[in-house]
C-alpha positions in Angstrom: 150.0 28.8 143.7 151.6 25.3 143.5 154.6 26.8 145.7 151.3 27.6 148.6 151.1 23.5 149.0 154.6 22.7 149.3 154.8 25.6 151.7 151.7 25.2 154.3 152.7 21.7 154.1 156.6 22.5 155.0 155.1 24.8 157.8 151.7 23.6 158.8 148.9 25.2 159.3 149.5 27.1 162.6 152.9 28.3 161.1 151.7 29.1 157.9 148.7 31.1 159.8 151.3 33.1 161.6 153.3 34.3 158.6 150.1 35.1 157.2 149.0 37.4 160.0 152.0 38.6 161.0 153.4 39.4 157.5 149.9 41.1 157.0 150.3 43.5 159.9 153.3 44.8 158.6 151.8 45.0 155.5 149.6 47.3 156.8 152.2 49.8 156.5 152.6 49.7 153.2 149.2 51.4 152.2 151.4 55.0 152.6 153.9 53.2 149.6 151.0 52.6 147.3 149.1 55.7 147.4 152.2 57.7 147.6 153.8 55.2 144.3 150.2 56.5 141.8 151.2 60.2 142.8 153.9 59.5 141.5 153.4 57.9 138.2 150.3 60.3 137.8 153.4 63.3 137.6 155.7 61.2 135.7 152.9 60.6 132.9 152.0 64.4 132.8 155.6 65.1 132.3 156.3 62.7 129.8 153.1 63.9 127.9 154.7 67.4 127.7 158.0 65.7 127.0 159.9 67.5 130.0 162.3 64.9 130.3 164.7 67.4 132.7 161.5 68.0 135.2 160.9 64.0 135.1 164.3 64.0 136.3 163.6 66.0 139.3 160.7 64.1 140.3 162.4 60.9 140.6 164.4 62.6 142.7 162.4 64.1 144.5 160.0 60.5 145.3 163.1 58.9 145.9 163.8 61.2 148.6 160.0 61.0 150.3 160.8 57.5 150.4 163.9 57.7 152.1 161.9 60.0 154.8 158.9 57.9 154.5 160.9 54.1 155.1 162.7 56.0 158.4 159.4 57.1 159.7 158.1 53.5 159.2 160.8 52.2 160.7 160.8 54.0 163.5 156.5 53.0 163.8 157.7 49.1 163.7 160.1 49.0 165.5 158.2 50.7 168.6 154.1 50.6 168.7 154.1 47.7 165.8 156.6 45.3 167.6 154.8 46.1 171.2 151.5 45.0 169.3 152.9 41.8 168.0 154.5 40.6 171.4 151.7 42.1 173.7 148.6 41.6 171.6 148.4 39.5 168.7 147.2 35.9 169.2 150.8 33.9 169.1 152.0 30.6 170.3 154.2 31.3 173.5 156.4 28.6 171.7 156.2 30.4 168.4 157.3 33.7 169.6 160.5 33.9 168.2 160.0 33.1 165.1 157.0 35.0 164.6 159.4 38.0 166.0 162.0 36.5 162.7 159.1 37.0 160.5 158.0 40.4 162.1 161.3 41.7 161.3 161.7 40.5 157.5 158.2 41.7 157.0 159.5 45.4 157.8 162.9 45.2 155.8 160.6 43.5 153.2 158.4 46.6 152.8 161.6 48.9 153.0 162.4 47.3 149.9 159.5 47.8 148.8 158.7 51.8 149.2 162.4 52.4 147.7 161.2 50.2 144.6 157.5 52.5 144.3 159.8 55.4 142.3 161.4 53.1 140.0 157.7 51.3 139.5 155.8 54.2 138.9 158.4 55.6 135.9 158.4 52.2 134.6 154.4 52.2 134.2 154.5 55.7 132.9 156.7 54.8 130.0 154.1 51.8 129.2 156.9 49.5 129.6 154.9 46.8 130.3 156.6 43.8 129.1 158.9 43.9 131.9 156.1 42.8 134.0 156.4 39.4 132.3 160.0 38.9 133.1 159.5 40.1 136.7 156.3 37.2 137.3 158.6 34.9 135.6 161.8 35.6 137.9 159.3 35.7 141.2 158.3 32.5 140.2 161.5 30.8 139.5 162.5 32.7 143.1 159.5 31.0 144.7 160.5 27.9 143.3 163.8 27.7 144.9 162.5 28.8 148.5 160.4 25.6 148.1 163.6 23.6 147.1 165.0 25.0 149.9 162.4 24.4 152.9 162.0 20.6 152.2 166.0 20.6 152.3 166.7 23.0 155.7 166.1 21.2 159.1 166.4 24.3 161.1 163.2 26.3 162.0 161.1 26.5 158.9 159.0 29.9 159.6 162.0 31.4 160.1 163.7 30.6 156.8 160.4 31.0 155.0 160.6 34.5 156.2 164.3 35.0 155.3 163.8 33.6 152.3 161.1 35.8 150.8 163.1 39.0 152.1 165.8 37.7 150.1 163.5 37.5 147.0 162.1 40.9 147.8 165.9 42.2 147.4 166.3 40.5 144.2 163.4 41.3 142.7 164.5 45.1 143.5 167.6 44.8 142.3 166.1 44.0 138.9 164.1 47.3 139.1 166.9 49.0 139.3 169.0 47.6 136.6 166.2 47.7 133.9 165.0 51.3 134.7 168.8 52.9 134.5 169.3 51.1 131.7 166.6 51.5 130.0 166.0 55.5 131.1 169.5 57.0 131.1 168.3 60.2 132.5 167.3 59.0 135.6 169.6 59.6 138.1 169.4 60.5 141.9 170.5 63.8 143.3 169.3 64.6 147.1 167.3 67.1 146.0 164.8 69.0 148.6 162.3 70.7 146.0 159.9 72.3 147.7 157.4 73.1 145.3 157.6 69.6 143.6 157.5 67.7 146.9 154.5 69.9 148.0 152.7 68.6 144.9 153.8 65.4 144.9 152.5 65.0 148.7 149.2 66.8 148.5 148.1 64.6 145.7 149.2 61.7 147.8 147.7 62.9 150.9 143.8 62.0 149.9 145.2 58.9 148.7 146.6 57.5 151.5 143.2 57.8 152.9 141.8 55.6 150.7 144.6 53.2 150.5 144.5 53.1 154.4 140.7 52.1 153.9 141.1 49.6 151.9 144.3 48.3 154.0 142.1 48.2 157.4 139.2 46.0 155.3 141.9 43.7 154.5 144.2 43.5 157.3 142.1 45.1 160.1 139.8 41.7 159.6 142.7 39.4 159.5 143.5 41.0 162.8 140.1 40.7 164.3 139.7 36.7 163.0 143.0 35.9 164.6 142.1 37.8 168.3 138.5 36.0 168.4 139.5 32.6 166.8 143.4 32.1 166.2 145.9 31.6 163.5 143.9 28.3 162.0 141.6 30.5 160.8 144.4 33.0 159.2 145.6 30.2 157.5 142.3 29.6 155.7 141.9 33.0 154.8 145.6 33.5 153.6 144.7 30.5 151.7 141.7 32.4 150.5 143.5 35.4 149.8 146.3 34.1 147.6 143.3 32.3 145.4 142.0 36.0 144.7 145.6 37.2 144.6 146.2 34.5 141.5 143.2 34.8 139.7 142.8 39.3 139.9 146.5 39.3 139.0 145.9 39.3 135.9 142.9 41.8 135.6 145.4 43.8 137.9 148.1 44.0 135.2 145.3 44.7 132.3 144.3 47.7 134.9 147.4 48.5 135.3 148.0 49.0 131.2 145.3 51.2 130.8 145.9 53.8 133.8 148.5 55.7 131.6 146.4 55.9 128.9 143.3 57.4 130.8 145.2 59.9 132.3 146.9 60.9 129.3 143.6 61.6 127.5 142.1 63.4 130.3 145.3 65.5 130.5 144.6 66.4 126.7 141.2 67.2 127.4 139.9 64.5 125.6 137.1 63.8 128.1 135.4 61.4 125.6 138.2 59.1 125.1 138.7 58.9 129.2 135.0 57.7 129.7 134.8 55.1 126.6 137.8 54.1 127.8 136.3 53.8 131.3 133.2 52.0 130.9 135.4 49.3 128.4 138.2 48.7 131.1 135.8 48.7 133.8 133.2 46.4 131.8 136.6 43.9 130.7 137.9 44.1 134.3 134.7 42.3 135.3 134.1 39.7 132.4 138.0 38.9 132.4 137.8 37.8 136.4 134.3 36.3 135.9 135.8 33.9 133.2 138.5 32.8 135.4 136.3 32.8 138.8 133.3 31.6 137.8 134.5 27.5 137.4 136.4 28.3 140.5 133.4 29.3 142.3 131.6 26.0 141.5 134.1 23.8 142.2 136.8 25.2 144.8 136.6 21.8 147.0 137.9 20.0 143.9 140.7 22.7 143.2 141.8 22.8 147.1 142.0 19.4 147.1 143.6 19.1 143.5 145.9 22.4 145.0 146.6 21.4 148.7 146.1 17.6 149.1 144.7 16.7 152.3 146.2 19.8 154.6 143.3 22.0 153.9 142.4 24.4 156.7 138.8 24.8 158.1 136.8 27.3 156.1 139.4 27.5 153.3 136.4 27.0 150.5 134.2 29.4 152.0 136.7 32.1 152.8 137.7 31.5 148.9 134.3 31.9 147.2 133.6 35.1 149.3 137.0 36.5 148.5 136.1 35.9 144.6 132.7 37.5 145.2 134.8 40.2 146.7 137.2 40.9 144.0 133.9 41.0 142.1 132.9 43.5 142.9 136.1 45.4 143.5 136.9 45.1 140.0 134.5 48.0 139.0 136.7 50.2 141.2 140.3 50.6 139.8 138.8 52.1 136.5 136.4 54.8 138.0 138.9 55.3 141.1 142.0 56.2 138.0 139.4 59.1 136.2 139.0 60.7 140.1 143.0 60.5 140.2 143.2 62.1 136.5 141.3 64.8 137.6 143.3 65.4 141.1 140.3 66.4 142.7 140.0 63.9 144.9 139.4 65.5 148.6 135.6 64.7 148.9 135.5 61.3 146.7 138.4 60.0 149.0 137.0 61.2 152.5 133.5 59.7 151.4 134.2 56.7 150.2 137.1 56.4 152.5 134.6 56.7 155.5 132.3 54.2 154.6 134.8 51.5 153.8 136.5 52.3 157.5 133.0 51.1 158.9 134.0 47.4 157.7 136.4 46.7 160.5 134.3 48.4 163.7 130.8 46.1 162.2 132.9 43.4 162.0 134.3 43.6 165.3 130.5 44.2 166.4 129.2 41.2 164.6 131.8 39.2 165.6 131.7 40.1 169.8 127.7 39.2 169.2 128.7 35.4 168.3 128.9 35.5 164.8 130.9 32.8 163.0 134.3 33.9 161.4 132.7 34.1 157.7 130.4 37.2 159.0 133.3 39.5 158.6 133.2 38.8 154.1 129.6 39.0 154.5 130.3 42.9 155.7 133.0 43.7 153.4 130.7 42.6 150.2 128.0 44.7 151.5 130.0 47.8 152.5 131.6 47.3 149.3 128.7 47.1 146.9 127.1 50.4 148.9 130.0 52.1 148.3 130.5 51.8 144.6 126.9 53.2 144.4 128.2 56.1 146.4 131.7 56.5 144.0 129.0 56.7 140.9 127.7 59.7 141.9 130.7 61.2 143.5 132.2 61.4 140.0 129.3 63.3 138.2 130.5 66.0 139.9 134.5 65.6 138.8 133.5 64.8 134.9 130.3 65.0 132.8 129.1 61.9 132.4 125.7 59.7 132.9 125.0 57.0 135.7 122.4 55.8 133.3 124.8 55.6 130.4 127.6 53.4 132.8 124.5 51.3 134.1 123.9 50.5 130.3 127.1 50.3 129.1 128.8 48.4 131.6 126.8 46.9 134.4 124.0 46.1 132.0 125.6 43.5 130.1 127.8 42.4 133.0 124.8 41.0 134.7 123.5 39.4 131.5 126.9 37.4 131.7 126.8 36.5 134.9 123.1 35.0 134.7 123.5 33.1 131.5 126.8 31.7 132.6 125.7 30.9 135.5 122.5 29.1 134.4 125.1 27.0 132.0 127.5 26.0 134.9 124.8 24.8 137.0 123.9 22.7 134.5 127.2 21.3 133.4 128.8 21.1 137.0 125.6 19.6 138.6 126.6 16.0 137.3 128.4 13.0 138.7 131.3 13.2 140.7 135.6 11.7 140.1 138.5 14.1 139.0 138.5 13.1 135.6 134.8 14.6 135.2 135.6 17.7 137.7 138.2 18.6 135.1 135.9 18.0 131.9 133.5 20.6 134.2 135.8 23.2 134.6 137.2 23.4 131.2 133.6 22.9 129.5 132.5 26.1 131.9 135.5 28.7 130.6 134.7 27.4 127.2 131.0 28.4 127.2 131.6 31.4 129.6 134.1 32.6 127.3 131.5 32.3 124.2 128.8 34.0 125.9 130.8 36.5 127.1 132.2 37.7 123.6 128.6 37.4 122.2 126.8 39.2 125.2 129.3 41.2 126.8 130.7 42.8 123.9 129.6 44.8 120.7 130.2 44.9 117.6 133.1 46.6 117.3 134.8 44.6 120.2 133.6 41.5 118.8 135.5 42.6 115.3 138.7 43.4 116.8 138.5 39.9 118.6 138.0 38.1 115.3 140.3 40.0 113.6 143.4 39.4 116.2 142.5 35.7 116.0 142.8 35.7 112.4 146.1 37.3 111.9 147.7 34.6 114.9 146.0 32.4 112.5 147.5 33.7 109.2 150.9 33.9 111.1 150.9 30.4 111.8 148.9 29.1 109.2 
């Protein structure tokens, strides 16, 4: 996030809010490389289970070969309705054209990249291989760190390194997909393969997932569209500022998500229903109470952090657009879990079409709320409500996929989410509610995740949680006692 300041300072604001919405439109894209990437690892962790290493083999095959269909087909959508769109359409500088054209086409090659890296992903995540993660956020950052060195350096057009830049990182970070999987899986190895059968599987299990992936893309990038048409690319640049605030503080919860998916669908593929929903309400209960801890000072004092973050090149609504996106990914966070036990189950058809349908409804309101004269926050004020309706509507959607109780996940997991959330947030009224100065602002912030973090081991979790926390810290404590 420190890399964010150097860079909207390097570009501006009207710069920086045209990579932001003109990346993003690409990026709309890539909601087929997502859903298409969890069919994929869902196959590669049934497989594994069963240790049939050869038909692993023919699966990464055979997704590296949807990809290869998939990236022309994209290509072929960008490089004809998406780049009429951006030159005919979107809200652009007439001076800035170019360069938002330079980033237009990085953004595509970018996400290229990026479907031929969802195979290699997926087979990493099946084999639990999670430590690579580390090294990858470490060599992103290092990456990012340079392109920062570089754009205070380079006098030629910024935008248009910027955009170079982070396709170059994109590559890189690609390329060490690559190395670690063939090293580290041996059997892997392409073959153009056209397996029917396999492909047919792999597809139709991705097909209901695209749905919701493209649901979830249109919330996000459908909005960012609609504030740049009615108000322009200052207001982009708050929201990209808002958006890489929730992208830093759920990538962590992300990653803990992201741990536990194998493991749920494992259990449910042993018919060990049980396992898959303690282990559902517990992720979906520490998905919530781990972003709560980090969001909750943030939440209280974002002004200070913006500040502290950008200096004095913060855009209009950046605090605003920041607290709703928090609230946001709030409420979000109850979704990954439950939406992983529908994907265990593959029946996902009238979960996905629901749900689906009702999150589509975000962009057209907002557009509606939006042509009426409503300011450019109205838009998160839709999303959180469509979103929170929804969830309600998921809950009983998956009584009919699994036996389990609504009452029993409203007891076990909401129950004693809200109980956090109230206590904590009694305490950080109190202790941010003082006088002002940086020195104090930090004293607040630390002083909140130090009493969130207590409450939330002594009212979020039970017993037996609470053991296993006490005992981990004592064995880090015997170790370097």
């Amino acid at each position: 996030m420190y890399t964010s300041r150097i860079v909207l300072k390097a570009l501006g604001i009207g710069d920086f809010g045209i990579y932001n919405v003109v990346a993003g439109f690409v990026s709309m894209l890539s909601f087929l490389n997502t859903s298409i990437a969890n069919g994929f690892q869902r196959f590669f962790n049934f497989e594994l289970g069963k240790e049939q290493i050869g038909k692993v083999k023919r699966m990464f095959s055979v997704s590296l070969s949807i990809q290869i269909g998939l990236s022309l087909l994209i290509l072929l959508l960008a490089e004809t309705v998406g780049l009429w769109f951006l030159n005919a359409s979107m809200n652009i500088p007439s001076d800035r054209i170019i360069a938002a054209n330079w980033v237009y086409q990085s953004a595509v090659f970018m996400l290229i990249i990026t479907l031929f890296r969802a195979p290699y992903d997926a087979i990493v995540i099946a084999n639990e291989k999670m430590e690579f993660y580390a090294y990858i956020g470490i060599c992103e950052v290092l990456f990012k760190f340079l392109i920062v060195y570089f754009l205070v350096k380079i006098s030629y057009d910024l935008l248009i390194c910027y955009a170079i830049l982070m396709l170059l990182v994109t590559g890189g970070i690609f390329i060490c997909y690559i190395f670690f999987a063939h090293k580290r899986f041996a059997y892997l190895r392409f073959s153009p393969v056209v397996d029917r059968g396999v492909m047919k599987q792999m597809l139709g299990f991705s097909g209901w997932n695209i749905l919701g992936s493209l649901a979830h893309l249109m919330k996000e990038q459908g909005a960012n569209i609609l504030l740049n048409i009615f108000f322009g690319p200052t207001v982009n640049a708050a929201r990209g500022i808002a958006f890489q605030i929730q992208s830093g503080v759920t990538v962590f919860v992300g990653n803990f998500q992201l741990a536990a998916r194998p493991q749920m669908i494992k259990s449910y593929a042993a018919s060990d229903i049980f396992g898959l929903i303690s282990l559902f309400y517990r992720i979906s209960r520490f998905s919530f109470l781990l972003l709560w801890l980090m969001a909750l000072p943030l939440l209280f004092k974002i002004d200070f952090i913006l500040s502290l973050w950008l200096g004095e090149d913060i855009p209009p609504l950046s605090a605003l657009f920041s607290i709703l996106s928090l609230l946001i990914a709030l409420t979000e966070s109850f979704a990954s879990p439950l939406t992983t036990v529908v994907h265990a189950t593959g029946r996902m058809r009238k979960f996905q079409m629901i749900c689906s349908s009702i999150i589509l409804f975000i962009v057209p309101l907002s557009y509606v709320v939006l042509k009426i004269g409503f300011q450019p926050e109205s838009v998160m004020y839709v999303s959180l409500f469509v979103l929170v309706m929804v969830h309600v509507v998921r809950l009983y959607l998956l009584k009919e996929l699994i036996s389990y109780s609504v009452r029993e996940y409203v007891t076990c997991v909401l129950f004693p989410c809200v109980k956090v959330a109230i206590f904590t947030l009694l305490i950080a009224y109190v202790v941010n509610y003082q006088l002002g100065g940086a020195i104090l602002s930090i004293f607040q912030i630390l002083l909140t995740l130090l009493l969130t973090a207590i409450i939330l081991v002594f009212v979020g979790l039970n017993v037996e949680e609470r053991g296993s926390i006490f005992q981990l810290v004592r064995n880090y404590y015997e170790k370097f006692k």
